[in-house]
C-alpha positions as CSV (number, residue, x, y, z in Angstrom):
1,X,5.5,-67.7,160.4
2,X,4.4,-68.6,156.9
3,X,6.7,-70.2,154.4
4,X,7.0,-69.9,150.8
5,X,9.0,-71.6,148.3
6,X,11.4,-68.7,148.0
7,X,10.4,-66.3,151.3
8,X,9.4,-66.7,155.1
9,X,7.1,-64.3,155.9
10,X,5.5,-63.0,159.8
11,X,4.3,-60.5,161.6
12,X,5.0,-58.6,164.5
13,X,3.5,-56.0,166.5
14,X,5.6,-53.3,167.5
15,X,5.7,-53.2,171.2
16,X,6.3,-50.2,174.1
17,X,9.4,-51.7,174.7
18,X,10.9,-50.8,171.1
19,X,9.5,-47.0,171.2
20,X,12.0,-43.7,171.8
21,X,10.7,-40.8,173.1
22,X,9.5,-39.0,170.2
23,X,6.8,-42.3,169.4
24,X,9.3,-44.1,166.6
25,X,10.8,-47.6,166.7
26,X,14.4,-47.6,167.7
27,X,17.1,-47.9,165.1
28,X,19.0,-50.5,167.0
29,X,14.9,-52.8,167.3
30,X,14.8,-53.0,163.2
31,X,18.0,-55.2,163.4
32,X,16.3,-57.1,166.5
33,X,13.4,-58.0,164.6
34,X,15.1,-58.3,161.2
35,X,17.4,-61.3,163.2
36,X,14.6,-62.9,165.0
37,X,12.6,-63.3,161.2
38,X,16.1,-64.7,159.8
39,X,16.2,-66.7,163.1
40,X,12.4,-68.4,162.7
41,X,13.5,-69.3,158.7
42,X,17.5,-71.0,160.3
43,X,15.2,-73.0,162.8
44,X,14.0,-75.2,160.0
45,X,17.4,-75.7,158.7
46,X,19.1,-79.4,158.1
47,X,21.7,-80.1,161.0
48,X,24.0,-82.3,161.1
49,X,26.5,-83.5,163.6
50,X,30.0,-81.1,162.7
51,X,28.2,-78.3,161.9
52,X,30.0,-74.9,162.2
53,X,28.7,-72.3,164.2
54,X,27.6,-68.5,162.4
55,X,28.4,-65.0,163.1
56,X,27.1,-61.5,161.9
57,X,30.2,-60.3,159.5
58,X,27.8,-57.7,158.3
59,X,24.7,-55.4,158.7
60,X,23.1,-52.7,156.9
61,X,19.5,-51.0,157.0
62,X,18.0,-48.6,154.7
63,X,14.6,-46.6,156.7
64,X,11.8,-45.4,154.4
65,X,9.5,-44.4,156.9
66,X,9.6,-45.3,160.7
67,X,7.3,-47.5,162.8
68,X,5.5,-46.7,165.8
69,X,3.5,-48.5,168.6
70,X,1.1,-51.7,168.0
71,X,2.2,-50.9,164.0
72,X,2.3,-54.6,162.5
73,X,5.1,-55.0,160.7
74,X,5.5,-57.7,158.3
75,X,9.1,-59.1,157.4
76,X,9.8,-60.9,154.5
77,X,13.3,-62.9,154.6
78,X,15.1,-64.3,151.6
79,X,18.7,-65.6,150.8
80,X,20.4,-62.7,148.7
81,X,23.7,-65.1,148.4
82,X,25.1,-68.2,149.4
83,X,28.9,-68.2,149.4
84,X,31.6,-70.3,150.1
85,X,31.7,-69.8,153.6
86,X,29.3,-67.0,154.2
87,X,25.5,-66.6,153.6
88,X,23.5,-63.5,152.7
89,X,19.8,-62.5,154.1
90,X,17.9,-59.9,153.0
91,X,14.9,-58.6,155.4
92,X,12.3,-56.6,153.7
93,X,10.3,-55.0,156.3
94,X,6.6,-53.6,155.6
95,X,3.5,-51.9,157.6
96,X,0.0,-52.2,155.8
97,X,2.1,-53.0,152.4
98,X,4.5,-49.6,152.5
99,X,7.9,-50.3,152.6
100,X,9.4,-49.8,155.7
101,X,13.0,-51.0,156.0
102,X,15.3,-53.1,153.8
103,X,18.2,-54.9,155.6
104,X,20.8,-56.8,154.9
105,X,22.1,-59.7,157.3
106,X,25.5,-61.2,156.1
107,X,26.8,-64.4,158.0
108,X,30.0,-66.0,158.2
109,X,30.5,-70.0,158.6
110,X,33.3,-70.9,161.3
111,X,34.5,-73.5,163.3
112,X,33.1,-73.6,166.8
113,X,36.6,-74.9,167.9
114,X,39.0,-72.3,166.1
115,X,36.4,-70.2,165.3
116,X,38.7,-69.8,161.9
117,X,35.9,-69.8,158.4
118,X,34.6,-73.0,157.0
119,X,32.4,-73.8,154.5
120,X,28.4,-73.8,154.9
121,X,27.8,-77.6,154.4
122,X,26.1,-78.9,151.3
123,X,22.7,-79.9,153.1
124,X,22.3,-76.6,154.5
125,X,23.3,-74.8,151.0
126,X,20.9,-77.1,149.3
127,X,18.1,-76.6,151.7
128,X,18.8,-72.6,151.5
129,X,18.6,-72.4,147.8
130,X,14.6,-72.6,147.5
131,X,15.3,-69.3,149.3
132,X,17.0,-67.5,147.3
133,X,16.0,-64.2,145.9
């Protein structure tokens, strides 16, 4: 994965695995790989020692065109939003630069214990705002 000042950027080849029976990417494998680009960006994030855990409050995917086997799709994430307790990705999804799929990944901050909303700490809303869109 590549990393730009405001977007991460990689590649994947779509594999068997992710194909219906009509030759098309399942609907349910856009999210999949749309989490796993949003995933590679988080890895790089600042921890620190109380940090809350994250869950998906939200998910939405608009298709322009599907994708098919050994297709190379490239994903673009970026930070739509940073709230008070929540954080917004967006997911721009490409194959040989046509869009593809645009998703939208909203988080929620909580605390691992209560699992009640907290606030994103500073370091981490710092870090994500060379990422926003």
């Amino acid at each position: 994965m590549e990393q730009a000042a405001d977007i991460t950027v990689s590649d994947v080849r779509i594999p068997f695995r992710d194909i219906d029976m009509h030759g098309h990417m399942h609907n349910a494998a856009y999210y999949a790989h749309a989490e796993a680009a949003v995933a590679g960006l988080w890895r790089h994030r600042p921890e620190g020692a109380n940090d809350p855990v994250y869950f998906v409050r939200k998910s939405g995917c608009t298709f322009h065109r599907g994708l098919r086997l050994d297709d190379i799709a490239r994903l673009k994430v970026s930070v739509a939003r940073i709230g008070a307790t929540s954080l917004s990705f967006t997911v721009a999804m490409s194959c040989e630069d046509a869009p593809v799929a645009d998703l939208e990944i909203v988080w929620v901050a909580v605390d691992p214990a209560t699992r009640q909303p907290v606030s994103v700490p500073q370091p981490v809303r710092d870090w994500l705002k060379s990422f926003l869109a």
